[in-house]
C-alpha positions as CSV (number, residue, x, y, z in Angstrom):
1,X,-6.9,19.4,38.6
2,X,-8.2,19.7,35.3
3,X,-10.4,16.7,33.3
4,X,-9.6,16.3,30.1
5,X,-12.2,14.4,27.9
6,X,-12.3,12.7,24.1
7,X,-15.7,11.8,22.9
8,X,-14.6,9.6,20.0
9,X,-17.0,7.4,17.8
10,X,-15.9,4.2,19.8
11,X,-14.8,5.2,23.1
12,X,-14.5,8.5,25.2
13,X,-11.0,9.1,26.2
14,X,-10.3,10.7,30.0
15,X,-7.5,12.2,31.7
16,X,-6.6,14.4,34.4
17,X,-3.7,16.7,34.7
18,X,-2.3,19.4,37.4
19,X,-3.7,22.9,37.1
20,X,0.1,23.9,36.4
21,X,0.4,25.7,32.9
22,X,2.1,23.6,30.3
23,X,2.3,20.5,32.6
24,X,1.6,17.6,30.3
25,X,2.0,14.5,32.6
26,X,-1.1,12.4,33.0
27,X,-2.2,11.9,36.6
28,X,-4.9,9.3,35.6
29,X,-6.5,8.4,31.9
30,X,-9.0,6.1,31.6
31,X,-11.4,4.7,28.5
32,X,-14.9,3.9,28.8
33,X,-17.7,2.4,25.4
34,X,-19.1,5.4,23.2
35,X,-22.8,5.2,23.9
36,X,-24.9,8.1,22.0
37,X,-28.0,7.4,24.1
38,X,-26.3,7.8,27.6
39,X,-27.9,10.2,30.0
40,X,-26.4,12.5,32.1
41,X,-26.8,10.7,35.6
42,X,-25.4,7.4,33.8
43,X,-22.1,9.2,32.4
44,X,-21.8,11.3,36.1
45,X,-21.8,7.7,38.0
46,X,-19.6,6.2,35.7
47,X,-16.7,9.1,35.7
48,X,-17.6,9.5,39.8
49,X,-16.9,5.8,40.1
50,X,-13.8,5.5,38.1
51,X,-12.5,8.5,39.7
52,X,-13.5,7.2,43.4
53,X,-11.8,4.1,42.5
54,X,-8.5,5.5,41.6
55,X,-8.7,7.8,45.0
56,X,-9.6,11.2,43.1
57,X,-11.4,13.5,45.7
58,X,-13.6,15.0,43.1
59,X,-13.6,18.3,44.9
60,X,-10.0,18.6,43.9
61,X,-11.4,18.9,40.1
62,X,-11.4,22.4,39.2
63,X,-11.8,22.7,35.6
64,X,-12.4,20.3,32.7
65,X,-12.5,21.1,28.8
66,X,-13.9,18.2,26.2
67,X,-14.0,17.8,22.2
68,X,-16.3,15.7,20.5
69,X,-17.3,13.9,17.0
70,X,-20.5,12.2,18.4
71,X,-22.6,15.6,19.0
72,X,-25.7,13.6,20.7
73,X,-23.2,13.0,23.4
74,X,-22.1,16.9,23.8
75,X,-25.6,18.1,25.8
76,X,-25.2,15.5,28.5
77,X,-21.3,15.8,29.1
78,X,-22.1,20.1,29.7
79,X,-24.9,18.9,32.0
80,X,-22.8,15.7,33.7
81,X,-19.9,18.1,34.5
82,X,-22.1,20.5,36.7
83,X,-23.8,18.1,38.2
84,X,-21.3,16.1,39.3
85,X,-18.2,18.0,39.6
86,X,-20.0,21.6,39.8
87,X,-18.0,22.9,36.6
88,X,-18.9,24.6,33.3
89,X,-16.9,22.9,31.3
90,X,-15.3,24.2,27.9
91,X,-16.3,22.9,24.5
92,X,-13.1,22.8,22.4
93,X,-14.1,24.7,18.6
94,X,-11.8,26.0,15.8
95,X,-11.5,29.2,17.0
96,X,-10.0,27.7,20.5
97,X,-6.9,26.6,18.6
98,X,-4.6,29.3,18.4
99,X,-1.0,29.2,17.0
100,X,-2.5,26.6,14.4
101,X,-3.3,27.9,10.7
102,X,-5.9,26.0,9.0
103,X,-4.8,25.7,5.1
104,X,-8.2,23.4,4.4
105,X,-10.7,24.0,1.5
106,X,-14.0,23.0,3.8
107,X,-12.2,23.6,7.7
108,X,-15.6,23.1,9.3
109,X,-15.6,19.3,8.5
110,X,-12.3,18.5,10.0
111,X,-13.3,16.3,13.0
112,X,-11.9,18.2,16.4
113,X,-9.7,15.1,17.4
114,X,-7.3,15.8,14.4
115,X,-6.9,19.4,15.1
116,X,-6.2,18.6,18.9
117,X,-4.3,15.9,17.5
118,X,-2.3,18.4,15.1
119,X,-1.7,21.2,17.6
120,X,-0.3,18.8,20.1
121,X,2.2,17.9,17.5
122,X,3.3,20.7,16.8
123,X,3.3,22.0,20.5
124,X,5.6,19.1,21.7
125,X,7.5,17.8,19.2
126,X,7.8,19.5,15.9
127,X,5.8,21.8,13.4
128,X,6.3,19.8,10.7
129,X,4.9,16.6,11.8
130,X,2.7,13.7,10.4
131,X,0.2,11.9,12.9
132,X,-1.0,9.1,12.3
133,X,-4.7,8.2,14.7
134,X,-5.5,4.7,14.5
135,X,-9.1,5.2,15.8
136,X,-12.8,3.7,14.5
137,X,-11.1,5.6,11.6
138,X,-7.2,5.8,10.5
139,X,-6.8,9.2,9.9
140,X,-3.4,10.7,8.6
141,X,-2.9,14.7,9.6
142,X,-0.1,16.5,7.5
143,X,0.9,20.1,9.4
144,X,4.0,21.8,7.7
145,X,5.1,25.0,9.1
146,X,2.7,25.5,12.0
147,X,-0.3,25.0,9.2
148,X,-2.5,22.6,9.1
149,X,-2.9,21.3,5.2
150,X,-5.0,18.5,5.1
151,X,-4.4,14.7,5.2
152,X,-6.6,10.9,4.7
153,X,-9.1,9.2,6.6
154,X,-9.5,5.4,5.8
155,X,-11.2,2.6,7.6
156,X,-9.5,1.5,10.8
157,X,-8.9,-1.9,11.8
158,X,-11.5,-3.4,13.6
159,X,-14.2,-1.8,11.0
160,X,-11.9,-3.6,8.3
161,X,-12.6,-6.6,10.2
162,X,-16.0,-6.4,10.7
163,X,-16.9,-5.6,7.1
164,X,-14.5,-8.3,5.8
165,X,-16.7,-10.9,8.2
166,X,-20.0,-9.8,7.6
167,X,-19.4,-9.4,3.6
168,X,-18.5,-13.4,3.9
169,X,-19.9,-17.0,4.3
170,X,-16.8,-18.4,5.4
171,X,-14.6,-16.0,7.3
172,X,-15.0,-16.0,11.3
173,X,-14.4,-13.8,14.0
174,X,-11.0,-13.4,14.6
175,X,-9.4,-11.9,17.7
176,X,-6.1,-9.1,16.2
177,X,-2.5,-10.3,16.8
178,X,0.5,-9.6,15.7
179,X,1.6,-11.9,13.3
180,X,5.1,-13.8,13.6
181,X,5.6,-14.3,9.8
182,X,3.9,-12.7,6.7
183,X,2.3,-15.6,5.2
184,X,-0.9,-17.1,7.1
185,X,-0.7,-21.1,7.8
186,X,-4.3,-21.2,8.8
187,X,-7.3,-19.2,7.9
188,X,-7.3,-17.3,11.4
189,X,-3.8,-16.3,10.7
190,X,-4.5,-15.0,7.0
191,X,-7.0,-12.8,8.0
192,X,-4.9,-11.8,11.2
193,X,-2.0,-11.4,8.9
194,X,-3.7,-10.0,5.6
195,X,-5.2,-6.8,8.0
196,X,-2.0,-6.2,9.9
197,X,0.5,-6.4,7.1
198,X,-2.3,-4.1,4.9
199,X,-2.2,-1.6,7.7
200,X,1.3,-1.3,8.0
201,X,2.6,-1.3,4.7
202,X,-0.1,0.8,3.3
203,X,0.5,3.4,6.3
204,X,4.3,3.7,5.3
205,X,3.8,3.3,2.4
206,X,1.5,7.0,2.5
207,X,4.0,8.1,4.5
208,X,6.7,7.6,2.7
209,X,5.0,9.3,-0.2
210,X,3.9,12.6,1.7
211,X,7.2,12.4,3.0
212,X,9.0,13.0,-0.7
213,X,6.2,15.4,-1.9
214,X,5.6,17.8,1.0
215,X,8.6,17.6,3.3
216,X,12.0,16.1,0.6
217,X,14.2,19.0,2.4
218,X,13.1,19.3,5.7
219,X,15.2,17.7,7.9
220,X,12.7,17.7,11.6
221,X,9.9,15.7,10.7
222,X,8.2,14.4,12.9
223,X,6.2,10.8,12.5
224,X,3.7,10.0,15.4
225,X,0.8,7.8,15.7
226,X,-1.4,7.7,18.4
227,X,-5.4,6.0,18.9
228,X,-5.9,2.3,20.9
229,X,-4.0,0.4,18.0
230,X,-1.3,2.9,17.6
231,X,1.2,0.2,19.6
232,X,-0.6,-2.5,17.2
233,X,0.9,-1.2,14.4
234,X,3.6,1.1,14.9
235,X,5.7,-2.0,16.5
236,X,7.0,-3.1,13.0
237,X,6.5,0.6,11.1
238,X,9.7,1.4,9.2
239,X,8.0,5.0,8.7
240,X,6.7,5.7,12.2
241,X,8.9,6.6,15.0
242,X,7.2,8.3,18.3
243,X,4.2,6.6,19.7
244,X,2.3,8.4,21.6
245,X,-1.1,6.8,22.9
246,X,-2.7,10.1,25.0
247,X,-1.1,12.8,22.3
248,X,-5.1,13.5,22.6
249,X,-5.7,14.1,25.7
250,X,-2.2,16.3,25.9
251,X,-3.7,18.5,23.1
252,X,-6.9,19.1,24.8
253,X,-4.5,20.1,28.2
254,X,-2.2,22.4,25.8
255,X,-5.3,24.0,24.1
256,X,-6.9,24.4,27.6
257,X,-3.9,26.6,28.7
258,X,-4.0,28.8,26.0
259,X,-8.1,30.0,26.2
């Protein structure tokens, strides 16, 4: 089996997958807190435990490839996975991506989840695609014709939240729902409301626009979003149409196969 891992700003994304060759079907995935000063024997008994849990003989793990955005995390993850599971594991880069062009004025800032996220895209449903990562960041990824050409990044939800609260007296903690009509009867359900209905308008509203600048004649776009309030979201989208909550992980499995 092969371990799959995500090290995202909020939370490190897991998965495993068969050793077959362009065998995408998650065997397990699991999501644990982003914490920059873990050490290595606290991330190995965490991932061990999980893994135990859900019946994984770690022996059976033969391989394992990560990408990150939190490098203090990077050094412990190479030294958890030979302790642990007695593998070298592969550090995704920008030269691992093959069969991906890169049409980007500064391409070493562009954060390893979106081009994972990208070629995924474009390995399993279309090269012309738009992805949409509702993350600790909303990022939007626009690849036309196999080539990567840029996109947004914007402040996800909760962060949204969190500033809106902090920035005022008033306004509490709210838990995120999905509202059942657009106008707020209390002050809970305005916020709840104002962030959703911001979100998804605004998203299609990008969309819709990159849509009829960069893709008015072609006829197999693709609009995907992805990240832990993808589902949030997408559920009243008018733009988005394939949700796909572990594209991630997939990418990391479809770039492992090609290395």
């Amino acid at each position: 089996m092969i371990l799959v891992i995500d090290i995202g700003n909020t939370n490190i994304d897991c998965g495993l997958f068969n050793d077959t060759k362009n065998d995408y079907i998650l065997l397990l995935s699991f999501r644990i807190a982003t914490n920059k000063s873990m050490t290595t024997d606290e991330i190995g008994a965490i991932f061990s435990g999980i893994l135990s849990t859900n019946n994984i003989n770690l022996k059976l793990i033969k391989n394992a490839i990560f990408a990150s955005v939190v490098p203090p995390l990077n050094h412990s993850i190479k030294k958890m996975s030979f302790k642990y599971f007695n593998i070298k594991i592969k550090e995704i880069s920008k030269n691992k991506i093959n069969n991906l062009k890169i049409n980007y004025n500064t391409p070493d800032t562009i954060g390893m989840d979106r081009l994972v996220n990208s070629k995924a895209a474009v390995k399993i449903y279309s090269k012309n695609s738009i992805i949409v990562d509702f993350g600790t960041a909303i990022t939007i990824d626009i690849v036309k014709y196999n080539s990567y050409i840029g996109g947004l990044i914007m402040p996800g939800i909760a962060v949204s939240l969190e500033a809106l609260v902090n920035s005022t007296s008033m306004l509490p903690k709210i838990e995120l729902q999905s509202p059942k009509n657009i106008i707020g009867k209390t002050t809970t359900e305005s916020m709840q409301n104002g962030l959703y209905y911001l979100n998804v308008y605004g998203i299609d509203g990008i969309i819709r626009n990159i849509k009829s600048t960069h893709f008015n004649k072609i006829k197999n776009l693709k609009i995907i979003s992805t990240g832990g309030l993808a589902n949030f979201i997408s559920e009243k989208s008018k733009m988005i149409k394939i949700l796909d909550a572990n594209l991630t992980l997939k990418g990391l499995k479809i770039i492992y196969d090609e290395i």
